[in-house]
Structure formats: C-alpha cells, structure tokens
N, C-alpha and C positions, 0 to 999 in steps of 0.2 A: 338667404338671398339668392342662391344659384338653383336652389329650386324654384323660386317663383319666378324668377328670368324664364325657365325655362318652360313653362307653363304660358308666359303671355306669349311671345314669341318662340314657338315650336319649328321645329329644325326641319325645314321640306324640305326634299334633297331636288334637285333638276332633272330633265328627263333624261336626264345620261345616266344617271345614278337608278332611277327608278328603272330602266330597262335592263332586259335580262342581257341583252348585249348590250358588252361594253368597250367593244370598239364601232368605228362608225364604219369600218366595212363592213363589220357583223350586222350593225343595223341595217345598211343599205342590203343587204339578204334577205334578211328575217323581211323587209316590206318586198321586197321584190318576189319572195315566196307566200309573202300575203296574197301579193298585187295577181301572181296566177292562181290561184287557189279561189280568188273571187273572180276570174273571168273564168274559172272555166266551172265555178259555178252557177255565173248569168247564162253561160253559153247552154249547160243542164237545164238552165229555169226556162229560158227562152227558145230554146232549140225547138221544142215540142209544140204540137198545134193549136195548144190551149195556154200556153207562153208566148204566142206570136199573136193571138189574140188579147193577150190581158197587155202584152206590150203596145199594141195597134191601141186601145183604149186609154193607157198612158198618154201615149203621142198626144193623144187625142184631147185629152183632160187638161195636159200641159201647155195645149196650143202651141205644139212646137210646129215650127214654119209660118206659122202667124204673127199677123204683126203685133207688137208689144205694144202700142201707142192704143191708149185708152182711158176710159170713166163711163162711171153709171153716175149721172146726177139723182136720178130717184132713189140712189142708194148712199147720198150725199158722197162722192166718189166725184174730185175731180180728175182732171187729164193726168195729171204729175204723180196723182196717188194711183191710179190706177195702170201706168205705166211700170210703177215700181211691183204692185201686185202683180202683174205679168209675168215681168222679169223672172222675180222670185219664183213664179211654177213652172215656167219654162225652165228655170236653170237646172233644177234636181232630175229632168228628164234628158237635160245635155250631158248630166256629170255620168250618169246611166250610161249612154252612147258610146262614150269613151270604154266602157269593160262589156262590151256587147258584140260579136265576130260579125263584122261587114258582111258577111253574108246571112245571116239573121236579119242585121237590118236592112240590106238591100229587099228581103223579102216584105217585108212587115212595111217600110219605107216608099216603095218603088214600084212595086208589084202589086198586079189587084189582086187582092183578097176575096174570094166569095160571098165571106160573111160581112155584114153589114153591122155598125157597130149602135147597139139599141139605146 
C-alpha cells in the first residue's frame, strides 16, 4: 500500500527545498548576483556597435513608444485582440530596459543613429 501511495502522489519538495540556498537571505544573494551578472552581460551584448543596432531593431520590432491600440480586420484581428498582441511585444522589450545601462539606451533611444534600420 505505501508503495503505491507513493507512486500516485510523489513528494515535490517547494522551492525552498529545491534551492541550493536555504535561507532566504542566501536566496536574496544568489538573485542579486544573478540580477548583476545578466546586466553586465546586456551591457557586454549591447555596449558594442552591432549590439546598439540589433537593440535599435528590437525597439523597433516591439513598437516600443508606440501606441498599443490596434487591429488588422484583413487579418480577422479586432481592436481588443490586437491591443493585447501589442502589449505582449512591447512588454519583453520593456523587461529588456530594465538590465540595460541608461547610457546604452540613451544612445540607441535618443540619439540619431547613422544607420538606418532595413
């Protein structure tokens, strides 16, 4: 019997248990040493002139600074649906923003660029 108990309902532990740290100031570390480790390797990806272009092209893709308010009816897309498709590409280029050095993006952002994006 305690074997097949143990078979339908298996024993997942919670993420405290599953983490290598197990205190939660340990954990607030270990993301905090995550959290620099991936900015300063957007800042690597994006720092460089071909980073500041593939970023300028995101921007660009995401429609970020544009307005979210949309639909294609030729594409059976109304206003509602296509407000939420917006949203949704826009957002993964704001969450970007956030682990990217203000001076990167003030460049890429604010500043004209040469290249023109094809």
């Amino acid at each position: 019997m305690a074997g097949t108990e143990s078979r339908e309902k298996p024993f997942i532990p919670s993420h405290t248990l599953r983490s290598d740290a197990t205190d939660k100031d340990d954990q607030k570390k270990e993301y905090s040493r995550q959290l620099r480790e991936l900015r300063m390797s957007f800042a690597l990806t994006f720092g460089t002139p071909e980073g500041k272009r593939v970023l300028k092209w995101l921007k660009a893709q995401a429609g970020y600074g544009e307005s979210l308010i949309g639909g294609n009816p030729n594409l059976g897309m109304d206003v509602a649906q296509g407000t939420i498709y917006n949203g949704g590409r826009v957002s993964l280029y704001t969450e970007m923003r956030k682990l990217i050095p203000h001076e990167i993006l003030k460049a890429v952002e604010f500043e004209n660029v040469e290249e023109e994006i094809v």
